[in-house]
C-alpha positions in Angstrom: -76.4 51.9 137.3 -73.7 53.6 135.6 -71.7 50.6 135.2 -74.2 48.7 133.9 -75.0 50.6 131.3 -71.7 51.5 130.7 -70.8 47.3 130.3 -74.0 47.2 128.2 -73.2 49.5 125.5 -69.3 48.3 125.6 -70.6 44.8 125.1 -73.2 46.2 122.0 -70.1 48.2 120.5 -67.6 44.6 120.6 -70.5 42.8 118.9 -71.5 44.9 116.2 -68.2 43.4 114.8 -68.4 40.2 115.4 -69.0 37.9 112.3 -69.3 33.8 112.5 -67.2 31.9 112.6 -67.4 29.6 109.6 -69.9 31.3 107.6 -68.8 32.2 103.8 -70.1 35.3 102.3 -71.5 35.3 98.7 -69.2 36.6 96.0 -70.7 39.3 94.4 -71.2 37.9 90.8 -69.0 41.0 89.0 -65.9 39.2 91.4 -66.7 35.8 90.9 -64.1 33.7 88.8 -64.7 33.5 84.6 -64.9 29.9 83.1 -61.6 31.5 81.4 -60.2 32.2 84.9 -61.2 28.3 86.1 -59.8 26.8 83.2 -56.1 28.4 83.1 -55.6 28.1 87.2 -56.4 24.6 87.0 -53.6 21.4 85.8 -56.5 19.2 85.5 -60.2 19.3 84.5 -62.4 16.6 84.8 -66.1 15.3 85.0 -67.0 12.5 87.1 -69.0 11.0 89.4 -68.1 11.0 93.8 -68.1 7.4 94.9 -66.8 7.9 98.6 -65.9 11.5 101.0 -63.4 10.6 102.7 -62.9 11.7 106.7 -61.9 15.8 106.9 -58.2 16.2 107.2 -55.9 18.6 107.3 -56.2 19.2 103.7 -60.0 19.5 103.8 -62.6 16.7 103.1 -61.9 14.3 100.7 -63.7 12.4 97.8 -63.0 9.5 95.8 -64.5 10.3 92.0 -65.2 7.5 89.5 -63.8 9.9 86.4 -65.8 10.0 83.1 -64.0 12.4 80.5 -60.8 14.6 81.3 -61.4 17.9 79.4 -57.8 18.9 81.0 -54.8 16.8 81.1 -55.7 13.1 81.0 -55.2 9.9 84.1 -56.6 6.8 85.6 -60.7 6.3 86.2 -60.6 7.0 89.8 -58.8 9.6 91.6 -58.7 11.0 95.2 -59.0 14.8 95.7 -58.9 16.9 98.8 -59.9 20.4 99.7 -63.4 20.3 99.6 -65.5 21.6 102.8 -69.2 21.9 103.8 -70.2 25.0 101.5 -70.6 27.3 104.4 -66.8 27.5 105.0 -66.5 28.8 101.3 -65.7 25.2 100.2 -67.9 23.4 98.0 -69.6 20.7 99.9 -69.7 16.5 97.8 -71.8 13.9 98.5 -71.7 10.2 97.0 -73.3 10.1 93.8 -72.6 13.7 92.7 -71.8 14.1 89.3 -69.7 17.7 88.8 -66.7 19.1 87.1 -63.7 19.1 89.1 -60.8 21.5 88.8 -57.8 20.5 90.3 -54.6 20.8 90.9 -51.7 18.6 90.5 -50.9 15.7 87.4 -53.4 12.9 87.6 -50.6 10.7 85.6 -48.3 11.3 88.4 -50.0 12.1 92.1 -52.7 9.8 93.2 -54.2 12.5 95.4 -55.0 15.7 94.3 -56.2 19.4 95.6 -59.4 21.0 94.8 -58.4 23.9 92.9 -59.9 27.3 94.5 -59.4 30.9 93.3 -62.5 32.7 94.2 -65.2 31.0 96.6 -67.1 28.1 95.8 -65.2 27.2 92.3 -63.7 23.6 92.7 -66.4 22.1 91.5 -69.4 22.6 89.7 -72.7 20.6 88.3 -72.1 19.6 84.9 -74.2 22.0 82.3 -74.0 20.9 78.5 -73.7 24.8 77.9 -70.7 24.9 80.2 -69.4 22.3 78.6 -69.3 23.3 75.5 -68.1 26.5 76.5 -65.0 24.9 77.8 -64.2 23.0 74.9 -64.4 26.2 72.7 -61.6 27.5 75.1 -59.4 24.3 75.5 -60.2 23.9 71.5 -60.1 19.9 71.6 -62.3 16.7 72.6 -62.4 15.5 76.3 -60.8 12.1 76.4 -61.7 9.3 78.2 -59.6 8.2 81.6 -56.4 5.8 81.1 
């Protein structure tokens, strides 16, 4: 009887520590990442709309985006980007027909793939927001441009 309750409490104590294994905690909202923060970690900015995900990889899930306006840096109408995930692994999750901002990294001029840009949970993408739009111009201080 000893043993089993011995084994018992052991197995309590192991799994009191135990957390999933894909889940993504909430960031508290005093340590999530600024507009500020989003805009100078990112090479590239864009809004636009997801046409395809592509097959997870080894660089995350993929999308194909139809691009509308470039608010950073400028490139071609559609681009690939990795990196994205399922939103419980602390990646945002896509799905055809979204229309977000994407904040990436790499030259759209000069890679035809890209990486989601990621600093602090769930910030590679977001839904577009006219206020958060024009915030982001006030920072970049010019016009979006259309893709090349």
């Amino acid at each position: 009887m000893k043993i089993l309750l011995y084994t018992f409490g052991l197995s309590l104590f192991v799994f009191s520590f135990s957390s999933p294994a894909h889940a993504c905690e909430p960031i508290p909202v005093y340590m999530q990442s600024s507009l500020s923060e989003r805009v100078s970690s990112a090479d590239a900015i864009f809004e636009g709309r997801v046409v395809k995900v592509l097959p997870n990889t080894d660089k995350g899930i993929g999308a194909e985006i139809t691009v509308t306006r470039y608010f950073k840096s400028i490139g071609p109408e559609l681009l690939t980007v990795y990196g994205f995930g399922f939103g419980d692994d602390c990646n945002v999750a896509v799905a055809p027909g979204d229309v977000r901002i994407f904040y990436v990294k790499g030259n759209p001029q000069a890679e035809p793939i890209l990486k989601a840009n990621r600093i602090k949970g769930l910030d590679q993408a977001e839904v577009v927001n006219n206020e958060r739009v024009d915030e982001m111009l006030r920072i970049l201080k010019h016009p979006p441009v259309v893709p090349q």
